[in-house]
Structure formats: structure tokens, C-alpha cells
KEFIGU-350620 format. One line per field, with one value per residue: x, z, y of N, C-alpha, C in turn. Coordinates in pm, whole numbers. Example, Ala and Ser with C-alpha at 12.3 -4.5 7.8 and 13.67 -1.06 7.14 Angstrom:
<sites>
nu <- [1319 / 1285]
nw <- [780 / 708]
nv <- [-569 / -225]
cau <- [1230 / 1367]
caw <- [780 / 714]
cav <- [-450 / -106]
cu <- [1320 / 1290]
cw <- [780 / 787]
cv <- [-330 / 3]
</sites>
This chain:
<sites>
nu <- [-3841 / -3594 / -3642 / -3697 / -3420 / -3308 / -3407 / -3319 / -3074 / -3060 / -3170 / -2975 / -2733 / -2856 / -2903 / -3189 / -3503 / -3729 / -3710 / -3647 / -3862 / -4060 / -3975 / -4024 / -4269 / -4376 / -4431 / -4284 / -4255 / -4298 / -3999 / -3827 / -3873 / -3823 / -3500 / -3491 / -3464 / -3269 / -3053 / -3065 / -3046 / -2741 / -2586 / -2633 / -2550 / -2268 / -2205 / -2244 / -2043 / -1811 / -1842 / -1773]
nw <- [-9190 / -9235 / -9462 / -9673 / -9665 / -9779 / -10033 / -10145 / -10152 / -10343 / -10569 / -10620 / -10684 / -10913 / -11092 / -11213 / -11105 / -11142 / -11214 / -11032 / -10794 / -10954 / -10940 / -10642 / -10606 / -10525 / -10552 / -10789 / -10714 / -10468 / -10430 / -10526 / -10379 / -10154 / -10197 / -10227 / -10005 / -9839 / -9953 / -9901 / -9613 / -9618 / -9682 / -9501 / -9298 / -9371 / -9362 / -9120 / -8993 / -9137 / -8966 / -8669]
nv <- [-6389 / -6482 / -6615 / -6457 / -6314 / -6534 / -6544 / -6321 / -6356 / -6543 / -6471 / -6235 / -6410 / -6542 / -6366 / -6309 / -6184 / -6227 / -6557 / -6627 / -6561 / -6657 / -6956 / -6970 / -6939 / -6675 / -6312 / -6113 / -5856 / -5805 / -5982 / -5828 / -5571 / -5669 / -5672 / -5401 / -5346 / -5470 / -5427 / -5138 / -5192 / -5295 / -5071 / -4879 / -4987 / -5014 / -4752 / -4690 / -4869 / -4710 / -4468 / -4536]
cau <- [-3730 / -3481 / -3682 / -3652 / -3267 / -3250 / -3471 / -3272 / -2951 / -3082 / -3178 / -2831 / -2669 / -2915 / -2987 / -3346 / -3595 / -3863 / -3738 / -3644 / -3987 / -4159 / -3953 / -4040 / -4395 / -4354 / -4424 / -4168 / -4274 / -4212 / -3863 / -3786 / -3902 / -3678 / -3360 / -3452 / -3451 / -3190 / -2950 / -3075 / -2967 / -2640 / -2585 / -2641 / -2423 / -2166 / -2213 / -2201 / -1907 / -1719 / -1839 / -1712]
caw <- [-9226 / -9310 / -9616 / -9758 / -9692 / -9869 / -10180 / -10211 / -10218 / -10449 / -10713 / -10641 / -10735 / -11044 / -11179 / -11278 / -10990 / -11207 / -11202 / -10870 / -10774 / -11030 / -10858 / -10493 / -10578 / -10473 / -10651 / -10831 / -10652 / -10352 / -10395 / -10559 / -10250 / -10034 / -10233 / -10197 / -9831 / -9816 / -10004 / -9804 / -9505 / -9598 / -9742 / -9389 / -9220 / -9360 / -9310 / -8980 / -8985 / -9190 / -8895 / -8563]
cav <- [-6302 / -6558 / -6685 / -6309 / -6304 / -6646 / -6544 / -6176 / -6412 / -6663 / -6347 / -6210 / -6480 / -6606 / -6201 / -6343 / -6168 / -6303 / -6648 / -6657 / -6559 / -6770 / -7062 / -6956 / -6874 / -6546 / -6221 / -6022 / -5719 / -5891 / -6010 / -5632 / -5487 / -5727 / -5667 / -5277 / -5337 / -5551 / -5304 / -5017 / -5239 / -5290 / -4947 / -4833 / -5107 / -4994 / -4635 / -4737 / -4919 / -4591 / -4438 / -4616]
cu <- [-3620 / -3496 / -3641 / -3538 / -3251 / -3289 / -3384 / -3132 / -2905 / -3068 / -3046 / -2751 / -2721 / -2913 / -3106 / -3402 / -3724 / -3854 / -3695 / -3772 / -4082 / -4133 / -3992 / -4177 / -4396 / -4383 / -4340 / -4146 / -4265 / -4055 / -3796 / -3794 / -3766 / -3549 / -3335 / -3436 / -3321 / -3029 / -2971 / -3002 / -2788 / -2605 / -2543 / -2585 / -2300 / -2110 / -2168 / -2098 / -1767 / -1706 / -1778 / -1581]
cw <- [-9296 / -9455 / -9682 / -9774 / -9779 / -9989 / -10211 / -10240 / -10332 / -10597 / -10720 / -10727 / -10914 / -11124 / -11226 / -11135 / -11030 / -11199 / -11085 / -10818 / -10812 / -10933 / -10708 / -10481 / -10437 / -10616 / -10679 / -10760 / -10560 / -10322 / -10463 / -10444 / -10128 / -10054 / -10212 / -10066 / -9821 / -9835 / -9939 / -9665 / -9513 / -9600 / -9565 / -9259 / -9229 / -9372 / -9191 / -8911 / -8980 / -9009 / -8752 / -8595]
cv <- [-6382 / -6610 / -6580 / -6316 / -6418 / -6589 / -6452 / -6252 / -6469 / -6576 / -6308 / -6268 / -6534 / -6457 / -6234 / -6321 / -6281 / -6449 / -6718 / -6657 / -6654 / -6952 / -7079 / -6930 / -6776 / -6448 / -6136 / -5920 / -5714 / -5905 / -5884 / -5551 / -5551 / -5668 / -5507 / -5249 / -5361 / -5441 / -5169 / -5089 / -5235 / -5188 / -4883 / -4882 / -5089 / -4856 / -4575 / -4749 / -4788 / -4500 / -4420 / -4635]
</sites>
């Protein structure tokens, strides 16, 4: 799990999925999928938050 949060940071920060991936040997479609998680997570964290 933690590798995922690192890679979706790494893309964040670079905007290249592709060469984030390429560097992490990992597949694009892979670290696309994370970052749609990842952003659904927060999304809903702070939904949360609004909430409480």
C-alpha cells in the first residue's frame, strides 16, 4: 500500500504517469488506477470532514 501512495505522489508531483511508471516499472494503467483511488479517497475524506 505504501508503494502505491508513494508512486500516486511521485506522478502528482512530476504530471508524467507514463514516466513515473516507466521509472517504477510499473504499468500506466496501474498507477491511473491508484491515483483514481487515491482521489476517490480523499474526495470522500473530506466529505467526511464537511460532515462532522
Amino acid at each position: 500500500m505504501e508503494f502505491k501512495i508513494c508512486a500516486v505522489t511521485i506522478s502528482n508531483q512530476y504530471k508524467s504517469v507514463l514516466r513515473v511508471a516507466q521509472e517504477l516499472e510499473i504499468s500506466k494503467h496501474s498507477l491511473q488506477h491508484w491515483k483514481k483511488l487515491y482521489k476517490e479517497s480523499a474526495l470522500n475524506s473530506m466529505i467526511l470532514l464537511a460532515i462532522d
